[in-house]
Steps between C-alpha positions, in 0.01 A plus 500: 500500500363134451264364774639218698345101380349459852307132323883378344646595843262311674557207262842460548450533867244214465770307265739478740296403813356216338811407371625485854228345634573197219859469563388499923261217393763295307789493785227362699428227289878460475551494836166306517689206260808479616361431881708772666317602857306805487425702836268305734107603458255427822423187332797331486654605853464202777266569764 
């Protein structure tokens, strides 16, 4: 019986987060762009 690839497994696993992680990043700079409101921060709210 072969051993599991515990290093490609992680890999992939790695792979894919940052790959998430980049297309997170670009819909904020798309939202960002096109001036659509994002959710209020502290900073922004009127005291």
């Amino acid at each position: 019986m072969a051993k599991p690839n515990y290093t490609f497994e992680k890999r992939q696993r790695e792979l894919k987060k940052s790959k998430q992680q980049e297309e997170k990043r670009q819909e904020k700079l798309a939202r960002k762009d096109s001036g659509e409101p994002s959710a209020p921060t502290d900073e922004e709210t009127p005291s």
